[in-house]
C-alpha positions as CSV (number, residue, x, y, z in Angstrom):
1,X,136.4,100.9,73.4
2,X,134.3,103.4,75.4
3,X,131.0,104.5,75.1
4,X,129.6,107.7,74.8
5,X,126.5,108.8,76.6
6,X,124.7,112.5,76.1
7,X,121.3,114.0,75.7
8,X,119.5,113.3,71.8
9,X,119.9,115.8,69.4
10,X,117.5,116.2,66.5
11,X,120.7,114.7,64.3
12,X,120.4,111.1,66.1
13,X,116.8,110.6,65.1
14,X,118.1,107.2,62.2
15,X,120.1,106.0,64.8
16,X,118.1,106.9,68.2
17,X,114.8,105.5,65.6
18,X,117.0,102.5,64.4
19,X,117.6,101.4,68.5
20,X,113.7,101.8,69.1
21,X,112.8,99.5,66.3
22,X,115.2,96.8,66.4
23,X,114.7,96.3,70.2
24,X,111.0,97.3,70.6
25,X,109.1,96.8,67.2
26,X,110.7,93.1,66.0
27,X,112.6,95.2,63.3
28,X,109.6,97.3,62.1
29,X,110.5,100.7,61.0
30,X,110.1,104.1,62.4
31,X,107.8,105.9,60.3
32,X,109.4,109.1,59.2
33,X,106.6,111.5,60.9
34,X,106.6,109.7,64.0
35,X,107.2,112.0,67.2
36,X,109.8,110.0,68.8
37,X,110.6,112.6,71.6
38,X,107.3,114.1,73.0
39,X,107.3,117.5,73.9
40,X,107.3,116.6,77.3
41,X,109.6,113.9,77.1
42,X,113.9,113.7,76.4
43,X,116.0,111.3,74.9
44,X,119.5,110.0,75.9
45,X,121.9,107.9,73.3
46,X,124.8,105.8,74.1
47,X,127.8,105.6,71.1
48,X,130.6,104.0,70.5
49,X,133.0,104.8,67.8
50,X,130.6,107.7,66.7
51,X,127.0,105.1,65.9
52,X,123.9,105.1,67.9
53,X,124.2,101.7,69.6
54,X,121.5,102.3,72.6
55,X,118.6,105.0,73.9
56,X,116.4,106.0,76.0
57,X,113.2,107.9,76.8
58,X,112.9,110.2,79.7
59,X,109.4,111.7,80.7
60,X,109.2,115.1,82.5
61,X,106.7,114.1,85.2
62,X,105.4,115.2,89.1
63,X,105.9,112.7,91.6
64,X,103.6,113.3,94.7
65,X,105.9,113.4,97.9
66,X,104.4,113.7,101.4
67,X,101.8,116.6,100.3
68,X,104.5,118.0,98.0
69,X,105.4,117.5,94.2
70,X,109.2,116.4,93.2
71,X,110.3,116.3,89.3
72,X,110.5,113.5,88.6
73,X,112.1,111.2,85.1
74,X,110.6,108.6,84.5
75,X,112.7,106.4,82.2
76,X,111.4,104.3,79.3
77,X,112.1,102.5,76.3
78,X,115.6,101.7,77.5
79,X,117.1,99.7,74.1
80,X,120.4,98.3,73.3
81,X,121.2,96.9,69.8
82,X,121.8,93.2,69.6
83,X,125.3,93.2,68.6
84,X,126.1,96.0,71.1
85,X,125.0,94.0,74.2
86,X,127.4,92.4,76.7
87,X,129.6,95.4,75.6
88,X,128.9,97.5,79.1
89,X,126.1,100.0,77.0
90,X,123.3,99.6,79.2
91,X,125.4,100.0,82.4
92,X,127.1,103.4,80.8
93,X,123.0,104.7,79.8
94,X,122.4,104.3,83.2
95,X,125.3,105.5,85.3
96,X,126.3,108.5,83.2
97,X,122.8,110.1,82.3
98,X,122.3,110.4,86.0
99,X,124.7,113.5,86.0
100,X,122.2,115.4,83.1
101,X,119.4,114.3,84.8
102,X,120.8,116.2,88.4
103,X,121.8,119.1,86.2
104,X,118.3,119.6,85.2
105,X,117.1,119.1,88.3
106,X,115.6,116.3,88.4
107,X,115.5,115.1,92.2
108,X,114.0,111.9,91.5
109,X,113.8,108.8,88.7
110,X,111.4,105.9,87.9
111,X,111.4,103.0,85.6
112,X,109.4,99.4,84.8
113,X,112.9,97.1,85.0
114,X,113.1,94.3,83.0
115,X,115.4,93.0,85.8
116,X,115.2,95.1,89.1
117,X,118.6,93.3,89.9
118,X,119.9,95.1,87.0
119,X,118.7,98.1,88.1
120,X,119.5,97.7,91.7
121,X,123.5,98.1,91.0
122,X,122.7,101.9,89.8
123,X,120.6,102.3,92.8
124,X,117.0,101.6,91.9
125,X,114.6,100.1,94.1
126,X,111.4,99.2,94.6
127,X,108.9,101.4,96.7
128,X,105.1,101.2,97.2
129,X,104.5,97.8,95.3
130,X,100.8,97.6,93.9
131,X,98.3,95.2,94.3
132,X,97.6,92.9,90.9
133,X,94.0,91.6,91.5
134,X,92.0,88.7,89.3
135,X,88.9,87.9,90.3
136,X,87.2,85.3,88.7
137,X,83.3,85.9,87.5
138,X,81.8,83.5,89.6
139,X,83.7,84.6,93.2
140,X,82.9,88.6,92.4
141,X,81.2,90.1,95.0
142,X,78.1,91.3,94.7
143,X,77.9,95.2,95.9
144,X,74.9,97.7,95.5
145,X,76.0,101.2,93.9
146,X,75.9,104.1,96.0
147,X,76.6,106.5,93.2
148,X,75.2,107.2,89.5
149,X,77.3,106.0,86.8
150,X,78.0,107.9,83.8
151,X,79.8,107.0,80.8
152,X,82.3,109.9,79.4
153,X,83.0,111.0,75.6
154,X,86.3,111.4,75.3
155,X,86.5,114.8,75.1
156,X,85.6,115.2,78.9
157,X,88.4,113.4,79.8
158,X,89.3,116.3,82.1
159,X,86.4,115.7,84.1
160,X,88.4,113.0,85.9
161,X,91.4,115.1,86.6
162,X,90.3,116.4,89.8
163,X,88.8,113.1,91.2
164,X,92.6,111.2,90.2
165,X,94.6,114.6,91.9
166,X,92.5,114.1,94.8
167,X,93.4,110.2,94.8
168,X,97.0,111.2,93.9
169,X,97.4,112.7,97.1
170,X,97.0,110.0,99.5
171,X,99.8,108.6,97.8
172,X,104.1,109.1,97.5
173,X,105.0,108.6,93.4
174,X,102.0,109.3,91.4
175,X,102.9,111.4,88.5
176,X,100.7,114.3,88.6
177,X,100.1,113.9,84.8
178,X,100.5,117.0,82.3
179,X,97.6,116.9,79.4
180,X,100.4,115.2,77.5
181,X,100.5,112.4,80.1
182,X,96.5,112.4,80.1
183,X,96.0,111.4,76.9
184,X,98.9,109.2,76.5
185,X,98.0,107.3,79.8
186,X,94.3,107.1,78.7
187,X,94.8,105.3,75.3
188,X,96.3,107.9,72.7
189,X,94.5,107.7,69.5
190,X,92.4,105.0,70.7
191,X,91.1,106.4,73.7
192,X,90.0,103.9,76.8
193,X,86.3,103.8,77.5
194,X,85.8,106.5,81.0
195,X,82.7,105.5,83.2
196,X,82.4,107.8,86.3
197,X,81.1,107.9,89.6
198,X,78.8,110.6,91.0
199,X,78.3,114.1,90.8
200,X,80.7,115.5,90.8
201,X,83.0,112.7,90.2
202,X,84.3,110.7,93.2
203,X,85.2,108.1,91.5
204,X,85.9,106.2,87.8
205,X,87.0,102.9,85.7
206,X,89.0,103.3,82.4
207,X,88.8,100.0,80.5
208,X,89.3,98.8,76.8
209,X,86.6,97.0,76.7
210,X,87.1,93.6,75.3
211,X,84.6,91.9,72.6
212,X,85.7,88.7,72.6
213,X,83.7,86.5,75.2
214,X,84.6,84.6,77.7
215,X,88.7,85.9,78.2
216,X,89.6,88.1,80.8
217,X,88.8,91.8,81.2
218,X,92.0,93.7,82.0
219,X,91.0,97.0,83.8
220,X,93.5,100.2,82.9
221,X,92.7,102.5,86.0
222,X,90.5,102.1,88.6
223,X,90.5,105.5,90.9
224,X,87.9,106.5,94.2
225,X,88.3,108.9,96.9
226,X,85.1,107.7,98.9
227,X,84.1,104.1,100.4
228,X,80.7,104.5,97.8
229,X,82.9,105.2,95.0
230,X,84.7,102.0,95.6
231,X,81.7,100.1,96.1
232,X,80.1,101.6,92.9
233,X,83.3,101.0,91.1
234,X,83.0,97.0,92.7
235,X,79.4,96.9,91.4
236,X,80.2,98.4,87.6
237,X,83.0,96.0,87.2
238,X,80.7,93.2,88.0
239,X,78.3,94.1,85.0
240,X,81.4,94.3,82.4
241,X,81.6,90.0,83.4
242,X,78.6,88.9,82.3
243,X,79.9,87.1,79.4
244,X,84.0,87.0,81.1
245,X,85.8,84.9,82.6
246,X,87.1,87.2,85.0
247,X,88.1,90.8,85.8
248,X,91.9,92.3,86.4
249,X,93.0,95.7,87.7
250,X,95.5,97.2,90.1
251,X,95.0,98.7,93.9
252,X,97.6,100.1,96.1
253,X,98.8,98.5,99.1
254,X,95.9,99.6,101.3
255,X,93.2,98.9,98.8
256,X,90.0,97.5,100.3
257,X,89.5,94.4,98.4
258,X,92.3,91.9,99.1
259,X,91.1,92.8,103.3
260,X,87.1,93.3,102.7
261,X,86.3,90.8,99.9
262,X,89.0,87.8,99.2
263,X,87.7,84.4,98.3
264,X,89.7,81.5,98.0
265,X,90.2,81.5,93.8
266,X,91.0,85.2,94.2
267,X,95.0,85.8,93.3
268,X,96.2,89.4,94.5
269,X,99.6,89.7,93.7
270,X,102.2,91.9,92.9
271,X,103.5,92.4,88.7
272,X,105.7,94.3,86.7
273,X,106.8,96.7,89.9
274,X,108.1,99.9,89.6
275,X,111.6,101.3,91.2
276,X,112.3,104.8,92.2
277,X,115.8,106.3,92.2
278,X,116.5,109.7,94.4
279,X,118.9,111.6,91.9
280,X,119.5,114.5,94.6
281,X,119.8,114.2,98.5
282,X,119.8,117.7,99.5
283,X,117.1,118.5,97.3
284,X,115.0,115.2,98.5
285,X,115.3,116.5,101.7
286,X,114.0,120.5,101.2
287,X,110.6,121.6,101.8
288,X,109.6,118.7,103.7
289,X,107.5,119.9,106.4
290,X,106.6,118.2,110.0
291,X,103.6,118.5,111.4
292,X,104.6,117.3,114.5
293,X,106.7,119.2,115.5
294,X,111.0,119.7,114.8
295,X,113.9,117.7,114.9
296,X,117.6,117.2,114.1
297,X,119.7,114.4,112.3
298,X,122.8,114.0,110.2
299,X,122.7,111.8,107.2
300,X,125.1,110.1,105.4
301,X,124.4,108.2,101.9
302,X,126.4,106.4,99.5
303,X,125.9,106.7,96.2
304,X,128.5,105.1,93.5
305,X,127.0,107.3,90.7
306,X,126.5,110.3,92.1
307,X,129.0,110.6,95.3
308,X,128.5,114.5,96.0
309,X,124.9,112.7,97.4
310,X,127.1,111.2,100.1
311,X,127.3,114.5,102.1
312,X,127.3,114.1,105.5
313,X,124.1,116.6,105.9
314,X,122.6,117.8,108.7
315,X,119.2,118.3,108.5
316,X,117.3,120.6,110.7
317,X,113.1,120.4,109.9
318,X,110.1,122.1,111.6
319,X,106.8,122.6,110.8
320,X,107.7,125.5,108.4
321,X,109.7,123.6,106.4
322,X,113.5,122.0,105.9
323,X,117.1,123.3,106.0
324,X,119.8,120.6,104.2
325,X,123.7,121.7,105.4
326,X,126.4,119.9,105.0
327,X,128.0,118.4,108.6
328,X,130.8,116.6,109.8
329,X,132.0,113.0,109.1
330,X,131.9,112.6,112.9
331,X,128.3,114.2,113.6
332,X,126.9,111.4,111.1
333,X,123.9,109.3,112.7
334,X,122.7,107.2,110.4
335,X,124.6,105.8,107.2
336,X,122.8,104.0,104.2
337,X,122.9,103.3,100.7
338,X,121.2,105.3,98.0
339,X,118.7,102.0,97.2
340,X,117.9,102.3,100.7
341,X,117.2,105.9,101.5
342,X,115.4,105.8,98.2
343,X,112.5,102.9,99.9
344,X,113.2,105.0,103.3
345,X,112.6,108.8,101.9
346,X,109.6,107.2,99.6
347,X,107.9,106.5,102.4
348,X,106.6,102.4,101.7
349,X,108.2,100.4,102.8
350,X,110.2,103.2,104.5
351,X,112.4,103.4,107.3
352,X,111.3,100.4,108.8
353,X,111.5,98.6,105.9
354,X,115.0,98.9,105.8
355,X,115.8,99.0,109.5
356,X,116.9,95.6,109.9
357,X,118.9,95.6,106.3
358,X,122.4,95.7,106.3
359,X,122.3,98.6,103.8
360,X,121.3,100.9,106.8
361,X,124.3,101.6,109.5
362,X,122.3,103.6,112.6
363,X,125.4,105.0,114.9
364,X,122.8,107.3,116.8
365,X,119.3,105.8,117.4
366,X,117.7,109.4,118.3
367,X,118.8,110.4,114.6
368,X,116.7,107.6,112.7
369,X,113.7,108.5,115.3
370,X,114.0,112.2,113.7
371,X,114.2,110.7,110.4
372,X,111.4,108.4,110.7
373,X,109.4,111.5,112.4
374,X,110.0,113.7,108.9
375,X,109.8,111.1,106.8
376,X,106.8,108.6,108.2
377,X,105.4,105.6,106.5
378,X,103.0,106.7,103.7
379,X,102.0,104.2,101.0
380,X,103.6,104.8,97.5
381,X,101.5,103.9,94.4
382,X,102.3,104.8,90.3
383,X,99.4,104.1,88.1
384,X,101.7,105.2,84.7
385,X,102.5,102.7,82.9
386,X,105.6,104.2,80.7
C-alpha cells in the first residue's frame, strides 16, 4: 500500500473537506460555500488507493530574515482520517510535499506541532520561543501612560500595519502579513477590538474582550516600538482587569516584563511553540548581507528529505551581499543537520545554541566564526497563529 501525495485540485474538495471535518470540526460538515483554500493559501492531499485520507493547508506568507523577507509556508490544519492513521500518511504529507514546496520556491516552512518530536524527524525545530505571560489582577503593575489611547473601528485596521512592520523588523519569522492575513489574524468576521497608542501609532492591544466577570482576559496581540508604548500598553491592560481575574498575552524573548516587572504569582512561560523548517540552503544563504565586513566558509548540511540541500557550499559574503557555490567534500568546515542550521540560520537560539549539540560537526573553527559573523544572534518571534 503506498500513499500518494500532490498539490489539491478543485476535484478533491468532498474528500480534502471530508479530512477537515472529521479531524478538526468533531464530524461537522463543510458547508458547501465555504472557501476551504484561501486565495493566498494551497492545499496538499495524501491518497491511497485513489481516496482523500489526509490534507493540509499551506499559507503563502513573508518571514522577516536579518533585515530581509524569505517566503515562507506556513503549514496548517495538517489532518489524517481515523482509520488511516498508524498507516505512514502523516509522515508521507510531510516528507514528500517538501519537494513542491522547493519547486515553488519556497525557501522556508512553519507550523504549530501537535508533537514537535513528530516534527523533528522531517527536520522542524524550534526557533525564537515566545514568552506566555499571566499576570494576576492583584500583582499588575501599576504604570502611568505616556501616550493617548484610541480605540479603532475596524475599518482602520490598516492604521496598525506600519506600527506592527516596524515591530516586525526587530525580529527573524514574523510573517509580514498580506490584507488576507490581516483580517484573518485580527478576528475574521468577528473582528478583535484595536486600541492604539499615540499619534501616529507607536503602539496597540488587539483583544476579544471578554463579558463574563471574573475569568481571565486572554490578549490576541500586543505590539510597541517605543518604551512609552509599552508602558501605555502596561497601563491599558490594567484597566481591561477591573472585574478579571487576570490578564494573558505573549512577548518575545526580550520583552520587558518578565526582566522589569515579575512578582512572585507571575508565570511567564513558554506555549504552543512554533518550528521553522529551511526548505532551501542555497537560497537561505543569498542576499544576506554583513555589515561587518566579509568572510568565507564551506557548509555542509544533511537533510534526509531534501538531500540536494547537503551541498558542500562555499559561501563567500560581504557587505554587498552573498554568493552560494557548490565546494568540495574536503573544503567542508562545518557539518550539521537541517534541524540545526534551521535554529542556527534563524538566528535564536542560533549558532551558539547548537554549538555544543552533537547535531553540529565543526572541522574548521575559523569557518563557524564566519558563519556566526553572517548569521549573528537575532531574536525570532511569530505572532500568527495559523
Amino acid at each position: 500500500m503506498s500513499v500518494l501525495v500532490r498539490p489539491y485540485q478543485p476535484q478533491d474538495r468532498i474528500g480534502f473537506g471530508h479530512v477537515r471535518s472529521m479531524v478538526y470540526r468533531n464530524g461537522a460538515p463543510v458547508s458547501p460555500d465555504e472557501n476551504l483554500i484561501p486565495i493566498d493559501c494551497m492545499g496538499f492531499v495524501a491518497e491511497i488507493d485513489g481516496r482523500i485520507v489526509g490534507a493540509f493547508t499551506g499559507i503563502d506568507m513573508w518571514s522577516t530574515h536579518h533585515h530581509r523577507l524569505v517566503r515562507t509556508m506556513g503549514i496548517a490544519s495538517v489532518g489524517v482520517l481515523q482509520e488511516a492513521r498508524s498507516q505512514g500518511v502523516g509522515k508521507a504529507l510531510m516528507a514528500e510535499s517538501m519537494r513542491s514546496l522547493k519547486e515553488s520556491n519556497f525557501v522556508l516552512a512553519s507550523l504549530y506541532p501537535f508533537r514537535g518530536s513528530f516534527y523533528r524527524k522531517f527536520g522542524y525545530e524550534y526557533c525564537g520561543l515566545r514568552r506566555r505571560i499571566t499576570c494576576p489582577a492583584a500583582d499588575f503593575p501599576s504604570v502611568e501612560p505616556a501616550l493617548p489611547i484610541r480605540a479603532l473601528k475596524p475599518h482602520e485596521l490598516d492604521l496598525v500595519r506600519p506600527c506592527y512592520e516596524a515591530f516586525a523588523e526587530r525580529y527573524n519569522g514574523m510573517n509580514l502579513r498580506n490584507e488576507q492575513q490581516w483580517v484573518r489574524q485580527m478576528g475574521g468576521e468577528t473582528p478583535f477590538a484595536l486600541f492604539t497608542f499615540g499619534d501616529p501609532i507607536e503602539g496597540y492591544v488587539a483583544v476579544r474582550l471578554q463579558s463574563t466577570f471574573w475569568e481571565d482576559q486572554p490578549i490576541r496581540e500586543f505590539v510597541w516600538t517605543s518604551s512609552r508604548a509599552y508602558a501605555t500598553g502596561l497601563s491599558f491592560l490594567k484597566t481591561l482587569l477591573v472585574n478579571k481575574t487576570s490578564a494573558t498575552w505573549d512577548e518575545p524573548g526580550d520583552g520587558l516584563f518578565a526582566v522589569r516587572h515579575f512578582e512572585r504569582g507571575i508565570t511567564v512561560g513558554i506555549e504552543n511553540p512554533i518550528m521553522y523548517r529551511v526548505i532551501d540552503v542555497p537560497s537561505s544563504l543569498r542576499g544576506l548581507r554583513c555589515e561587518q565586513g566579509e568572510g568565507e566558509f564551506v557548509l555542509e548540511v544533511a537533510d534526509t528529505q531534501l538531500p540536494e540541500n547537503a551541498g558542500p557550499w562555499r559561501v563567500r559574503f560581504n557587505p554587498d551581499g552573498t554568493t552560494v557555490e557548490p565546494a568540495e567534500t574536503s573544503q567542508t568546515g562545518i557539518r550539521l543537520g537541517i534541524g540545526a542550521y534551521t535554529q542556527a540560520w534563524m538566528g535564536e537560539p542560533g549558532w551558539e545554541g547548537v554549538r555544543f549539540t552533537d547535531d553540529l560537526e565543526v572541522l574548521a573553527p575559523a569557518h563557524l566564526e564566519a558563519a556566526r559573523k553572517l548569521m549573528p544572534f537575532r531574536r525570532g518571534l511569530c505572532l500568527d497563529y495559523f
